[in-house]
C-alpha positions in Angstrom: 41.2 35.9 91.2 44.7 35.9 92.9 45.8 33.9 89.2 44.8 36.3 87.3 46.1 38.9 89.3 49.1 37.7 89.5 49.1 36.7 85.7 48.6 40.8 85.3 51.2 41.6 87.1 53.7 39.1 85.3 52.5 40.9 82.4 53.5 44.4 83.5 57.3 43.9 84.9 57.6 41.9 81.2 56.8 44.9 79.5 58.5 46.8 81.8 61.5 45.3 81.5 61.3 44.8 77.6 60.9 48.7 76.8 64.4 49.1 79.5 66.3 46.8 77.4 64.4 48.1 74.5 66.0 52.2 75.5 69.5 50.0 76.4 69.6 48.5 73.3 68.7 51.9 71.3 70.8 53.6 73.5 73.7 51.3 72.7 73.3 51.3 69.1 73.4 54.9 69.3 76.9 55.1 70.8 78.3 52.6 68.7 76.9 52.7 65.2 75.0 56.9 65.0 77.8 58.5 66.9 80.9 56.2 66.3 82.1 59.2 64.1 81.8 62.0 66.5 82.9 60.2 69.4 86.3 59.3 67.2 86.7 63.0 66.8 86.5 63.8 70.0 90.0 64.2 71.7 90.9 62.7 75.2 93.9 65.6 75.1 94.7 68.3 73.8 98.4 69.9 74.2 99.7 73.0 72.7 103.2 72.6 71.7 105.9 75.6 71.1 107.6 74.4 67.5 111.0 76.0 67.6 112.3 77.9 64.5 114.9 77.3 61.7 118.0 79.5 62.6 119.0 82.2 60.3 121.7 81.4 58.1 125.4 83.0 57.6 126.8 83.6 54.5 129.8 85.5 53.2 130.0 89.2 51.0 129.4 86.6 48.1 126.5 84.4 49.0 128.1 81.7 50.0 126.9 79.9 53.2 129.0 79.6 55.9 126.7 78.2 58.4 123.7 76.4 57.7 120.7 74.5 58.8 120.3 70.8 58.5 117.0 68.8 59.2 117.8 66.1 61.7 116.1 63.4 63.9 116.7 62.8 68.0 115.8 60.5 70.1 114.3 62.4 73.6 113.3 61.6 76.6 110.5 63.1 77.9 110.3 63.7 81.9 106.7 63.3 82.3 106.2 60.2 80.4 109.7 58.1 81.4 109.5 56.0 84.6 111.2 56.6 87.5 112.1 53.2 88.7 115.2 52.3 87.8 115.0 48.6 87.0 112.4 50.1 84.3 114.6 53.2 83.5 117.5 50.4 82.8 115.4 48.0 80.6 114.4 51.0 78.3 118.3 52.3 78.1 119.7 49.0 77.8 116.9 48.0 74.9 117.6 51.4 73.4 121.2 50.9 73.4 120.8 47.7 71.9 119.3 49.0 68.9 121.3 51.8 68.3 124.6 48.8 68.5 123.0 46.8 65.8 122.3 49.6 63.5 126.1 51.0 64.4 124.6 54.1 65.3 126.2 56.3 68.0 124.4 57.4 70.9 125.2 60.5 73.7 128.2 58.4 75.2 130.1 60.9 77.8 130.7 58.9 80.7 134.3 59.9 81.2 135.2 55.9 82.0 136.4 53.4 78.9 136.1 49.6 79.3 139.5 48.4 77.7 139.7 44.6 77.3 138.2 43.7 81.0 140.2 46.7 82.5 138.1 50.2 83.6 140.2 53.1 82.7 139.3 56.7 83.1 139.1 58.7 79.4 142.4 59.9 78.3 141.9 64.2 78.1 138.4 64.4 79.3 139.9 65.8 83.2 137.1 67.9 83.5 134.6 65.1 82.5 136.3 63.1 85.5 136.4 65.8 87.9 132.6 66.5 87.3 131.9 62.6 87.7 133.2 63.0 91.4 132.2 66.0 92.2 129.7 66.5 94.8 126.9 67.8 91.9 127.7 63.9 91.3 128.7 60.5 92.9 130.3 63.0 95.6 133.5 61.4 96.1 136.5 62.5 96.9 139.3 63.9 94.4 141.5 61.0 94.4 138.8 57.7 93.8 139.8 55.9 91.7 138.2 54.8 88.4 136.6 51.2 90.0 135.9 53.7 93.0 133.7 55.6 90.3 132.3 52.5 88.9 131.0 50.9 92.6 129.1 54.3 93.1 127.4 54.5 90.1 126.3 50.5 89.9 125.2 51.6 93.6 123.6 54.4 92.8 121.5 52.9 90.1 121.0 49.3 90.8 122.6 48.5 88.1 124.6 44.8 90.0 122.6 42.3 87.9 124.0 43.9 84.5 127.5 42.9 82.9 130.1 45.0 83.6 129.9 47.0 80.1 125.7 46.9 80.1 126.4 48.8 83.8 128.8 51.0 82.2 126.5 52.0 79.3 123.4 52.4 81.0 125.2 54.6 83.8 126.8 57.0 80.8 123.3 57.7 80.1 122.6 58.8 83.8 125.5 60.4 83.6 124.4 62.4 80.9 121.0 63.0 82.2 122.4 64.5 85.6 124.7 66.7 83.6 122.1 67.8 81.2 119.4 69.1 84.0 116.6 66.3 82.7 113.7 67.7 84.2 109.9 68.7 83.9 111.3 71.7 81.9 114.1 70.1 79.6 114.1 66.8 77.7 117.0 65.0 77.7 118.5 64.3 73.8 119.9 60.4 74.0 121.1 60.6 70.4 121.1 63.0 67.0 121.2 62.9 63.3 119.4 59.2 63.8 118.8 58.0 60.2 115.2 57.3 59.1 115.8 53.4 59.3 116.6 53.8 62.7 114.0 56.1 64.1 111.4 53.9 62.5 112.8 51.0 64.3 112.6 52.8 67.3 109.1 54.1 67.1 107.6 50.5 65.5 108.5 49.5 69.3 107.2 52.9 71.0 105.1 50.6 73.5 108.9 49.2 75.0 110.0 52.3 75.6 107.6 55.2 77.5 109.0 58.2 77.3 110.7 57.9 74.4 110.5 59.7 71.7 111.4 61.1 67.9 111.8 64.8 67.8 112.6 66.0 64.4 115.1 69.2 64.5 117.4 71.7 62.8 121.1 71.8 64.0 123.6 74.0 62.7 126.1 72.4 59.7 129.2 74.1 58.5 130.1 73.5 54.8 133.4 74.1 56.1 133.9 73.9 60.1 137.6 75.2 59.8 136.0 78.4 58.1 136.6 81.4 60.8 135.6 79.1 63.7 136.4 82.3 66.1 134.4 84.7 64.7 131.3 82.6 63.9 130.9 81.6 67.1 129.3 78.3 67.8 125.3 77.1 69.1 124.9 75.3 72.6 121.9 74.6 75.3 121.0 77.9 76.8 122.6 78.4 80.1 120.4 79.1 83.2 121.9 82.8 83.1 120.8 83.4 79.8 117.1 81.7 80.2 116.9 84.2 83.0 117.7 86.8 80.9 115.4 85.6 78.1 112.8 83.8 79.4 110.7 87.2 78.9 111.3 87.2 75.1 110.0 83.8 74.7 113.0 81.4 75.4 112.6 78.2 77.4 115.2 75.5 79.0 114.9 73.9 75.8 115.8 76.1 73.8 119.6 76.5 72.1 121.1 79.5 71.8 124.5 81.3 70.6 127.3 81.4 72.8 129.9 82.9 71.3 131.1 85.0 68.5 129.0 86.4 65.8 126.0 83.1 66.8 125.6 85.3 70.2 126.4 88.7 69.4 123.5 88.4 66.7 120.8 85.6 68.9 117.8 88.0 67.9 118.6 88.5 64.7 119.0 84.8 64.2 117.3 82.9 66.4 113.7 83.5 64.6 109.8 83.2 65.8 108.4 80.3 67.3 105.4 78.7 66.3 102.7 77.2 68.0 100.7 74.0 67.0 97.6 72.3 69.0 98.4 68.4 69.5 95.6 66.3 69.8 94.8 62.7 71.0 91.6 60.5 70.3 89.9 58.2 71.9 91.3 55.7 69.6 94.7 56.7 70.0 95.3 58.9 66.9 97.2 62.1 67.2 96.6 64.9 64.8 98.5 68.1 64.9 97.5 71.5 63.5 99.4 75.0 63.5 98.2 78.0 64.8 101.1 80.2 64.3 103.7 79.3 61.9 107.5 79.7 63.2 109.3 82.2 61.6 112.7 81.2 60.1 115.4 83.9 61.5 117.3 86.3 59.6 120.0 85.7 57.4 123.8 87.4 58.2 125.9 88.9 54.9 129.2 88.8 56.7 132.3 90.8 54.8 134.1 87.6 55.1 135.5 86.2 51.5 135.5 82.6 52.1 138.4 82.2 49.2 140.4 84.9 51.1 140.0 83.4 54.5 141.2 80.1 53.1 144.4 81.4 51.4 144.9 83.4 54.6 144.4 80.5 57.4 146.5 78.5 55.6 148.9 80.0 54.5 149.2 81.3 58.4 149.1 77.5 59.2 151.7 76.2 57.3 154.2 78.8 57.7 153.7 78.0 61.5 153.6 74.4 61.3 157.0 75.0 59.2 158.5 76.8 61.7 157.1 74.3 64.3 158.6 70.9 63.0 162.4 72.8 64.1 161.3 73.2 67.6 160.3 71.3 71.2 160.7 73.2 73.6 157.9 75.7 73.2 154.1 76.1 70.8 154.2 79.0 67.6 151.1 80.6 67.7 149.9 83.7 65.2 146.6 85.6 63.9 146.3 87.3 60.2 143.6 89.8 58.9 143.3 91.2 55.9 140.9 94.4 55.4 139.2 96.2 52.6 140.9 99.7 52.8 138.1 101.5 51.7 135.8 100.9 54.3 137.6 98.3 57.1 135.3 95.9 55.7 137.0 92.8 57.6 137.6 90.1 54.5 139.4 87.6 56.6 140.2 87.0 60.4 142.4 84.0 60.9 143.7 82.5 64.8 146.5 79.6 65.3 146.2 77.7 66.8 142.4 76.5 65.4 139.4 74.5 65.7 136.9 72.9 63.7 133.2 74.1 64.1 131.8 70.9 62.4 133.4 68.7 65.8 133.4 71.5 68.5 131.2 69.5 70.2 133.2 66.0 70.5 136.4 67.9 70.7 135.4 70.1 73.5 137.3 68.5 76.6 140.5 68.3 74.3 140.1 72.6 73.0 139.8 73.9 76.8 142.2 71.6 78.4 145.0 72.2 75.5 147.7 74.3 76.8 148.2 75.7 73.0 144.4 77.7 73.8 143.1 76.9 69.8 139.8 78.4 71.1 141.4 81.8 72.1 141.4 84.5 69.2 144.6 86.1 69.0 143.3 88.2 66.2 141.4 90.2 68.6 142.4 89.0 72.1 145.8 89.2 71.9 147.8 92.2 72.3 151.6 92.5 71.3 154.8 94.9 71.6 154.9 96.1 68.0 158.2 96.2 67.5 159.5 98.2 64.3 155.7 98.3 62.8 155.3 101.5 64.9 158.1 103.7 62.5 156.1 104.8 60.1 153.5 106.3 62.9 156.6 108.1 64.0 157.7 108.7 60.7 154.9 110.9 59.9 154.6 112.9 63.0 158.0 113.7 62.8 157.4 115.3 59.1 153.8 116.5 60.3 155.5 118.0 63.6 158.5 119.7 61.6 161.6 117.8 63.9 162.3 115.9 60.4 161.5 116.4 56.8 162.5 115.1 53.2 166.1 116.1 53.4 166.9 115.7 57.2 169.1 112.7 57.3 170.7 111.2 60.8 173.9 109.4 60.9 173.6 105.7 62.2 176.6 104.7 63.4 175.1 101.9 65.9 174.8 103.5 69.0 172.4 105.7 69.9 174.9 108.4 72.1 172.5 111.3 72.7 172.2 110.1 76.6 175.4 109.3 78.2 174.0 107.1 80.7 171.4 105.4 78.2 172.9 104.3 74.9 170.7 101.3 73.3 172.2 100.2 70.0 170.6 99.4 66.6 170.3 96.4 64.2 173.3 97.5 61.8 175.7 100.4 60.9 173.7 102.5 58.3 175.2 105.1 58.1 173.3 108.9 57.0 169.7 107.8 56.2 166.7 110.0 55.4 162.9 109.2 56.8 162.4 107.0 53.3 165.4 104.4 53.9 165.5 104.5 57.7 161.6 103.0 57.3 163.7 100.5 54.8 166.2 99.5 56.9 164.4 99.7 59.9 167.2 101.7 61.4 166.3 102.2 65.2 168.9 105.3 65.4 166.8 107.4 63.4 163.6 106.7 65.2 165.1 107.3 68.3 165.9 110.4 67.5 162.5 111.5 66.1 161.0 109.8 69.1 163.2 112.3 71.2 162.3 115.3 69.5 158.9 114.6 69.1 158.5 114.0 73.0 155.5 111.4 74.4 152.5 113.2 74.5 152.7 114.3 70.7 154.0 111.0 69.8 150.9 109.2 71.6 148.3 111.9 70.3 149.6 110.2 66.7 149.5 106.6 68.0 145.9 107.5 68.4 145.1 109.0 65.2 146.1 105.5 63.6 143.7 104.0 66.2 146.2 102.4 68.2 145.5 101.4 71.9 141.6 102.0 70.2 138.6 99.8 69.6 138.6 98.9 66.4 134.7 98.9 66.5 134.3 95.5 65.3 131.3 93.5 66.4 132.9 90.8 68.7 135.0 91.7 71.5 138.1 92.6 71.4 141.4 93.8 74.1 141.5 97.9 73.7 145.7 97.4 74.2 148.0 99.6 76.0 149.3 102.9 74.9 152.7 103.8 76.7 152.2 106.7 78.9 153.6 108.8 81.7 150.0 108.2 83.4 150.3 104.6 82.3 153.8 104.2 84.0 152.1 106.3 87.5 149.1 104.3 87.8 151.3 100.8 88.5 153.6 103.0 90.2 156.4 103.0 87.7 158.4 106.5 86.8 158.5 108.0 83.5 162.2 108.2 82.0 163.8 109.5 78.5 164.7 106.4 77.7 161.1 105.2 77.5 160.2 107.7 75.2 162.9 106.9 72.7 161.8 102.9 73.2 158.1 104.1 72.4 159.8 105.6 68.9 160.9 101.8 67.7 157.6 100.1 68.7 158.5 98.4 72.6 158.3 99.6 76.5 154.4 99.0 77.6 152.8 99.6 74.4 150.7 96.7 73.4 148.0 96.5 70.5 146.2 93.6 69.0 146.8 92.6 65.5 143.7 93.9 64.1 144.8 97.3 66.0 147.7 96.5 63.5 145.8 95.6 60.2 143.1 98.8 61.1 146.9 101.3 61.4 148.2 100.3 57.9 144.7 100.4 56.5 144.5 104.0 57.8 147.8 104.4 56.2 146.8 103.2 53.0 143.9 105.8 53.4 146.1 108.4 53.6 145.0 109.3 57.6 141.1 108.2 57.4 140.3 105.7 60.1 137.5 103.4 59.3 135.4 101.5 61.5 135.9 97.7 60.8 133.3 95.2 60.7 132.0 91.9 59.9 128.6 92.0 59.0 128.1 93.6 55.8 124.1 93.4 56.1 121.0 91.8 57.8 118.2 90.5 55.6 115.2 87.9 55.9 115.6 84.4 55.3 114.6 84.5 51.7 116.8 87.0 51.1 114.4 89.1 49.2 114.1 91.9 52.6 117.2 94.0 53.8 116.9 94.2 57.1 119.9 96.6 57.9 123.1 97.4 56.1 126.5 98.2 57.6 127.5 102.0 56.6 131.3 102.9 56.1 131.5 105.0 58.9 134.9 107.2 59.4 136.3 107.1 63.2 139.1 110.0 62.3 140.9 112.1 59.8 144.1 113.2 60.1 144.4 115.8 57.4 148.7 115.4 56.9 150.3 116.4 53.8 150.6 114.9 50.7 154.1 115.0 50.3 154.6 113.4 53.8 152.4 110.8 53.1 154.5 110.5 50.1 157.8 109.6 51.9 155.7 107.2 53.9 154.7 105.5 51.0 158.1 105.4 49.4 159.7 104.4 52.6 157.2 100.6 52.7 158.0 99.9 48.8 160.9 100.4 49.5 160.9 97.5 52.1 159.7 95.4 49.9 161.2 95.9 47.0 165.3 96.8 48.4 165.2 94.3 51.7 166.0 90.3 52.2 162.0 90.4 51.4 160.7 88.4 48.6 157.4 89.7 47.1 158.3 88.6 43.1 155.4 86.2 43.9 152.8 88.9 43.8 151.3 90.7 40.8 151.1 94.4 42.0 153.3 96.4 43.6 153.7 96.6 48.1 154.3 98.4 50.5 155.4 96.6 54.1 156.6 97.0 57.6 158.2 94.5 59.8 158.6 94.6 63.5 160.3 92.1 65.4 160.3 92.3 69.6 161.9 89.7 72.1 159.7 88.5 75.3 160.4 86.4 77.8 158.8 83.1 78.7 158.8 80.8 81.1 158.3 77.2 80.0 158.3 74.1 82.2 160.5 75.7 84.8 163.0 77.1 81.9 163.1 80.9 80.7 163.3 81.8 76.9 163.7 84.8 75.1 161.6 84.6 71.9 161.4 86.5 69.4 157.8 87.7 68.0 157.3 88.6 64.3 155.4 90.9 62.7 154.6 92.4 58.8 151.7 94.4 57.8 151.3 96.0 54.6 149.0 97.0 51.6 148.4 96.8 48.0 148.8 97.8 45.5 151.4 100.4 46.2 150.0 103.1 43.7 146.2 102.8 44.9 145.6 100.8 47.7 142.5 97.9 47.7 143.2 95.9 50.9 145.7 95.9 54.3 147.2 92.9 56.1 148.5 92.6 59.4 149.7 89.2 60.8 151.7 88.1 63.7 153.6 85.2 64.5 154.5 84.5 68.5 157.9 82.9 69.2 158.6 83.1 65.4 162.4 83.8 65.3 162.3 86.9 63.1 159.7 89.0 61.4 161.3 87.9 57.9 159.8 84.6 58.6 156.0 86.4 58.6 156.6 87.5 54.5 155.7 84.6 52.8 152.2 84.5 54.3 151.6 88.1 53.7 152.8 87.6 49.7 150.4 84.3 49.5 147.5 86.2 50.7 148.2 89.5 48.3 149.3 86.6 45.4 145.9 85.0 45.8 143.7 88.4 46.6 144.6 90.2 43.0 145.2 86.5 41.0 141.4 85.9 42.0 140.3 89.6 41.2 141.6 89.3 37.4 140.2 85.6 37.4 136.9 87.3 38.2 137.2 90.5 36.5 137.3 88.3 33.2 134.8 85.7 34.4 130.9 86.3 35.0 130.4 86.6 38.4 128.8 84.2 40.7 127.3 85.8 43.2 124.5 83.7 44.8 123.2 87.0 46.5 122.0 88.4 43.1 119.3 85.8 41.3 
């Protein structure tokens, strides 16, 4: 009885246990044969990532680009993923170093320190690199360590005393460079750009060595010509944590790169696009699969006024004149601006600054631009500000004939010396005997102005200095210095006293009055226009990215109108041909007819413990004579005498109306019209 009991039993835990394994086994061939395919689909993560858009492009009034986009791969560190032990964070850098050596392939390499031979030296014009290496943001040393100083720190700081002395200096540029950059949970850190194809597939066949590493394809900004008008396009950079601040409400995050100056940041919404967003999945196997769910939005596309050909001829002709006058002399830097306008509507064709730059190597040459005493990155085109000198006559020229104290016929007698104050008597450049308004303005004769100067009295002078828009905004899109007008409220507010004498030195262009050069080029443009004042600008229109939208278009817009008389403006207009055409000037050169003003003024300057007295230069002019097209104003600090400026005015006119019959008898080929 107990046997077959127990026999019974036997028999039930068997098929107990056969129909477990028998739901285990159908269970298991569930999982892995009928839902290997839905299990493969499933995703372990899922991650949606911001895409970042392609920048708007900049082109010139003809179509072609200026600034554009290239497609580029980098080599990122992400925060999250990259380890935080150093012996691991210095196996990766070292490896990836490595690499980048054998493919001879550059890498973010700032450390301000230079192995030469087995000698540490600190980087010859990288000052500020060094002084940030020891500040206290830094190794936190004191001003005066030395480089080997330097070196100890960072092979302290970062464990880094097993390595060779040039594997410890490598890997501790890239710490350097991470500190510098903010490498956090909000901003990847970028060890290298433009990687070639070869290289990044290299890299990412041996993604399992480095964690955190990663290949981030981008756009970055290329320049089909970086010497192009690096001043007023402006150049790209990491957003600053004032401006994320500032924009992290309209979508921007520490990522993100963002104009900084010139026309790149005074148009960032225009250019900077849409982002996108696109979900980023993993599988259980590993696979990632990425999908869009908003498209980025390429930004807008800037028509700038800017003739590339013009700014060309103009930059260098400014540059080699310069350089010329350079090569005679040591002890002090020539320096200059040029800009050339449509006279129709101030429609600014080309905007040049000497001492330059180079957009395409901004970047690498950045220690060298902001620690060079010449200041290449300033714009003297709109920055600087100037005694005009003689340019100022025919301002006074009119308001004399407008004002009635001269006319056609009135001549003054130039003997040398100006004797209407007995205790004041400044002289002149030459005895020219009687001269009328038309061959004072040709001789330049500082007697006659003088006079008109007195006659006319300040205030009426001034009101006319305003008309022409000197001492005004321009109205140009970038910033720009508003100047000084000469005043007797001037002279009171830094507690100076108004005097005759100063209102006779206002009449030839020198006391306190100081305008920019495109003050200058926007005066003989409303010249040209016979007293209508244009607003200048650079940006001629907005449109999309296909260029098929127009966004917005720049209207000529009229800042004032002086309504003087024709037979005034006449003499005006006589008196500048006549400069060109009966002075030491040599226009033969160009194909039309000219009409010019020089100015010359003397400063003072101390250099390297020394004073000089230099002489600036100044022309401006416009053409042709009969019915004006364009107006040029250029200035050249420390150049000798304003004779010296010709030559680049004549190139730039010589090359503006050569190119205009060229394409007057050519089909055109603007890119803008398909």
């Amino acid at each position: 009885m107990s046997t077959r009991s127990e026999k019974k039993r036997s028999l039930v835990v068997i098929l107990i246990v056969a129909f477990a394994f028998s739901v285990f086994l159908f269970k298991l061939f569930d999982l892995q044969i009928l839902s290997a395919d839905e299990d493969a689909e499933t995703p372990v993560s899922a991650v949606t990532v911001e895409v970042n858009p392609i920048r708007g492009e900049i082109l010139d009034c003809n179509g072609y680009p200026l600034v554009t986009n290239k497609q580029v791969n980098k080599i990122i560190f992400t925060y999250s993923s990259f380890p935080t032990d150093y012996s691991e964070r210095n196996r990766i850098i070292l490896e990836l170093i490595r690499i980048f050596d054998k493919y001879k392939a550059e890498w973010k390499d700032e450390l301000p320190i230079e192995l030469n031979g087995d000698i540490l030296e600190f980087s010859k014009d990288m000052e500020l690199s060094v002084a940030y290496l020891k500040s206290e943001a830094f190794l936190d040393l004191m001003h005066y360590a030395t480089v080997q100083n330097c070196f100890d720190e960072l092979v302290d700081k970062y464990e880094l005393a097993g390595y060779s002395v040039k594997d410890a200096r490598d890997i501790a540029s890239v710490y350097y460079s991470l500190v510098k950059d903010g490498f956090n949970e909000s901003r990847n850190y970028i060890f290298a750009t433009d990687v070639t194809n070869e290289l990044a597939s290299a890299i990412m066949e041996k993604s399992y060595l480095f964690p955190g590493v990663e290949l981030y394809i981008d756009s970055e900004r290329e320049y089909p010509d970086g010497t192009l008008a690096p001043h007023v396009l402006g150049i790209v950079g990491p957003i600053s944590a004032e401006q994320y601040e500032e924009g992290k409400n309209n979508g921007y995050s520490l990522n993100d790169y963002v104009g900084k100056s010139g026309l790149e940041a005074v148009y960032e919404s225009e250019l900077k696009g849409i982002k996108g967003e696109k979900i980023v999945t993993v599988d259980s196997s590993g696979t990632k699969t990425e999908k869009y769910t908003k498209e980025p939005v390429q930004g807008n596309t800037l028509v700038l006024t800017i003739d590339r050909k013009i700014q060309k001829v103009a930059q260098d002709a400014l540059a080699k004149k310069i350089q010329e006058l350079q090569s005679k002399i040591t002890a002090y830097s020539l320096s200059g601006a040029a800009i050339v306008m449509d006279v129709k509507s101030n429609a600014v064709r080309a905007i040049c600054s000497y001492p330059t730059y180079n957009n395409s190597t901004y970047i690498d040459d950045y220690d060298k631009l902001v620690t060079d005493p010449n200041k290449p990155l300033w714009n003297r085109a709109l920055d600087s500000t100037f005694t005009p000198g003689s340019t100022i006559k025919p301002a006074v020229g009119i308001a004399g004939l407008e004002e009635n104290v001269i006319n056609a016929e009135k001549e003054v007698y130039c003997e040398g010396i100006y004797t209407f104050y007995q205790d004041y008597q400044p002289g002149c450049t030459g005895k020219h005997g009687w001269l009328d308004v038309r061959w004072a303005l040709c001789h330049s004769c500082n007697i006659f102005f003088y006079e008109t100067a007195r006659l006319l009295g300040i205030e009426k002078l001034n009101s006319y200095f305003t008309m022409f828009g000197l001492g005004e905004p321009t109205g140009i899109e970038l910033y720009e210095s508003t100047g000084t007008v000469d005043s007797v409220e001037y002279r009171t507010s830094i507690g100076d006293i108004w005097t005759p004498g100063l209102t006779i030195q206002a009449g030839i262009g020198h006391g306190n009055n100081l305008f920019t050069p495109i003050q200058l080029c926007s005066y003989v443009s409303t010249i040209a226009n016979k007293g209508v004042r244009y607003k200048a600008h650079l940006v001629e229109a907005i449109r999309s990215s296909d260029l098929k939208k127009t966004i917005s278009e720049t209207e000529t817009q009229v800042l004032s109108k002086a309504n003087f008389k024709a037979e005034n403006w006449k003499l005006i207009y006589e008196g500048m041909h006549l400069v060109a055409t009966e002075s030491y000037l040599d226009f033969e050169i160009v194909p039309v007819n000219v009409a010019v003003k020089t100015g010359t003024t003397t400063v003072e300057k101390e250099i390297n413990g020394s004073v000089y007295e230099l002489n600036n230069g100044f022309i401006m002019g416009f053409a042709p004579y009969e019915d004006p097209e364009i107006a040029v104003a250029i200035a050249v600090e420390s150049a000798g005498m304003s004779a010296y400026t010709a030559p680049i005015l004549a190139e730039i006119f010589k090359n503006y109306f050569e190119a205009k019959v060229n394409t007057e008898t050519t089909v055109s080929e603007n890119v803008l019209v398909q």
